[in-house]
C-alpha positions in Angstrom: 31.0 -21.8 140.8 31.0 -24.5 143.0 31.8 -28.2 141.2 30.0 -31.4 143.3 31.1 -34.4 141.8 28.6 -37.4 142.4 30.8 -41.0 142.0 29.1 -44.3 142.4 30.6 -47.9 143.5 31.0 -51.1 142.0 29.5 -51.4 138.4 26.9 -48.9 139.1 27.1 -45.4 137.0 25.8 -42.1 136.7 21.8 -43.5 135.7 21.7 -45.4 139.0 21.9 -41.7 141.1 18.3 -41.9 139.4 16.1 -38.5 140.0 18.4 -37.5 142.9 21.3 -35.6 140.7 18.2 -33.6 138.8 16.6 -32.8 142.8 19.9 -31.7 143.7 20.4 -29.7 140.6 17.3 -27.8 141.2 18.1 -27.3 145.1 21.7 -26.4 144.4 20.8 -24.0 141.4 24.4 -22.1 141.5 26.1 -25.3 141.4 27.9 -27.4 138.8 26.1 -31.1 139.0 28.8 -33.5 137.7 27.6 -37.5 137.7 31.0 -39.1 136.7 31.6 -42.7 135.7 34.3 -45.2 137.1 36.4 -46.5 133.7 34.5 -49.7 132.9 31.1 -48.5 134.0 28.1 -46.1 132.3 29.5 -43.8 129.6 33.1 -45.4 130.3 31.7 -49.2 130.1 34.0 -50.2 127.3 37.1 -48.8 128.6 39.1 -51.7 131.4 38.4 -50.7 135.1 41.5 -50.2 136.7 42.8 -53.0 139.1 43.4 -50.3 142.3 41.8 -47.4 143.7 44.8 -45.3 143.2 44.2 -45.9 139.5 40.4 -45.1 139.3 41.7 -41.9 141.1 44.0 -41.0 138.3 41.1 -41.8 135.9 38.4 -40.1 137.7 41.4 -36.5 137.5 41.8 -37.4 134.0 38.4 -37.6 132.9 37.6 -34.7 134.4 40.4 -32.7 133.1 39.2 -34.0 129.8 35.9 -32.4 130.5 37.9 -28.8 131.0 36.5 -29.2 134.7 39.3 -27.8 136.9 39.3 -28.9 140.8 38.8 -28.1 143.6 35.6 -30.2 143.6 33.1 -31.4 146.2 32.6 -35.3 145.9 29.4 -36.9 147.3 30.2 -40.9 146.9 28.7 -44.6 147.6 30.8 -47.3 148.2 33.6 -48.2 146.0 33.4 -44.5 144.8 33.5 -43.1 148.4 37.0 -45.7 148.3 38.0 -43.7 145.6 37.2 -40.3 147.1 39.0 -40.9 150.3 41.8 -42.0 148.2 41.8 -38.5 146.2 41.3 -36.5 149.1 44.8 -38.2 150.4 46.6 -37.9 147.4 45.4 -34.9 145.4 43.6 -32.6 148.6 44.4 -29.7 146.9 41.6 -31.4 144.3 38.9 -32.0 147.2 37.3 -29.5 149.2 34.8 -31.9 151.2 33.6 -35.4 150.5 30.3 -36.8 151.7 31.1 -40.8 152.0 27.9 -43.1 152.0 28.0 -46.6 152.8 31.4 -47.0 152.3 34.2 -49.5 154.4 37.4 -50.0 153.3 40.8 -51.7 154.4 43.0 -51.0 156.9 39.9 -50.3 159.0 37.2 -53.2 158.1 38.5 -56.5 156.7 37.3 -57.8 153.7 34.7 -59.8 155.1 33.4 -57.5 157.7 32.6 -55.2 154.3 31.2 -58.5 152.4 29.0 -60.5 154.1 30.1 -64.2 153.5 26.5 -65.3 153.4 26.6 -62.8 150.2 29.8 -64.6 148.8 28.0 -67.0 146.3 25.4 -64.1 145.0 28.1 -62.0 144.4 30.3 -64.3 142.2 27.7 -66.5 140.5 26.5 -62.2 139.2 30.3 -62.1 137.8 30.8 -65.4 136.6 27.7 -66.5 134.9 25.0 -65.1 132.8 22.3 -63.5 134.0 19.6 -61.2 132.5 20.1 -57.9 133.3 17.0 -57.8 135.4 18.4 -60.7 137.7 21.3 -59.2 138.1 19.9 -55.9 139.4 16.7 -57.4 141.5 20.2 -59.6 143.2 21.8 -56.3 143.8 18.9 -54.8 145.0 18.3 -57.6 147.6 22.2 -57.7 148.8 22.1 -54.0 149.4 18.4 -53.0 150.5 15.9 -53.6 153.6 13.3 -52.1 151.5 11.1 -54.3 149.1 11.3 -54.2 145.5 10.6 -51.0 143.5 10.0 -52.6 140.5 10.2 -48.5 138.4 13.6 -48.6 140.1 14.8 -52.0 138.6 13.7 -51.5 135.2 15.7 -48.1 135.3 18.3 -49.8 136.6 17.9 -52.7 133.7 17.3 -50.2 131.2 21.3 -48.6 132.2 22.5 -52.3 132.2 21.1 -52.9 128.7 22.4 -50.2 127.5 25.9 -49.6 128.9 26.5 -53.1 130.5 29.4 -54.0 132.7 31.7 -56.5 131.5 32.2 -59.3 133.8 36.3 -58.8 133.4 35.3 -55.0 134.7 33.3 -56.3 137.6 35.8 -58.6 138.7 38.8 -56.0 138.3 36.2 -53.5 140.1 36.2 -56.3 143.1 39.8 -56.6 143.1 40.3 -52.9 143.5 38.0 -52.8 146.3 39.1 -55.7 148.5 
């Protein structure tokens, strides 16, 4: 049996894949469905995020292994988790037999600031540094990373995940480091 394994980015989990791991569950009905979480995020929220990408590698084999799940896997990523993947499928490709990378940029090839729009700097740390509710932090994310307008049955989901697994601001901020 086929194993995909579906990886999010930066302090987003397995809830935010929303109905699209079910949908691909019942379209891929032969296939394991794995939604993993980054250390620091989801089911892994108290654990410490590691500081580099290399580390959230060795997590992600770990956890997995931990599961009994044995590669080689399929990833399908977003962002700091497509970092990751591209990181796994150069140090571990005997683990990786594809990867499907969305919305992803990473150094050597984009600078940090070509990934991060400066105009977003401000958002982005003000999120980390103060405290915000749980439903302005995810209607800020929303607006830093969508053209579409608001889908309010989105956000609460999303609030619903931060409420109950939330992201330390010390994970966010090591999540940050790791991906610049």
């Amino acid at each position: 049996m086929d194993t995909w394994i579906l990886l999010r980015g930066l302090t987003r989990e397995a809830a935010h894949w929303g109905a699209f791991a079910g949908d691909l569950r019942a379209a891929l009905p032969h296939t394991r469905i794995v939604t993993l979480d980054l250390p620091g995020n989801g089911s892994l929220h108290t654990q410490t995020s590691p500081l580099t990408v290399p580390g959230m590698v060795a997590a992600c084999r770990a956890e997995l292994a931990r599961q009994g799940l044995r590669p080689p896997y399929h990833v399908l990523a977003m962002s700091l988790g497509a970092m990751v993947a591209t990181e796994w499928a150069c140090t571990a490709p005997d683990d990786i037999q594809g990867c499907v990378l969305v919305n992803t940029s990473f150094r050597p090839f984009s600078p940090f600031f070509h990934r991060l729009r400066p105009r977003n700097y401000a958002a982005l740390l003000a999120l980390v540094l103060l405290q915000h509710s749980p439903e302005a932090i995810e209607r800020t994310v929303w607006r830093l990373t969508s053209n579409s307008p608001v889908k309010t049955a989105v956000i609460d989901q999303w609030v619903a995940a931060r409420a109950l697994r939330p992201v330390s601001a010390a994970n966010a901020l090591r999540q940050l480091a790791a991906a610049a």
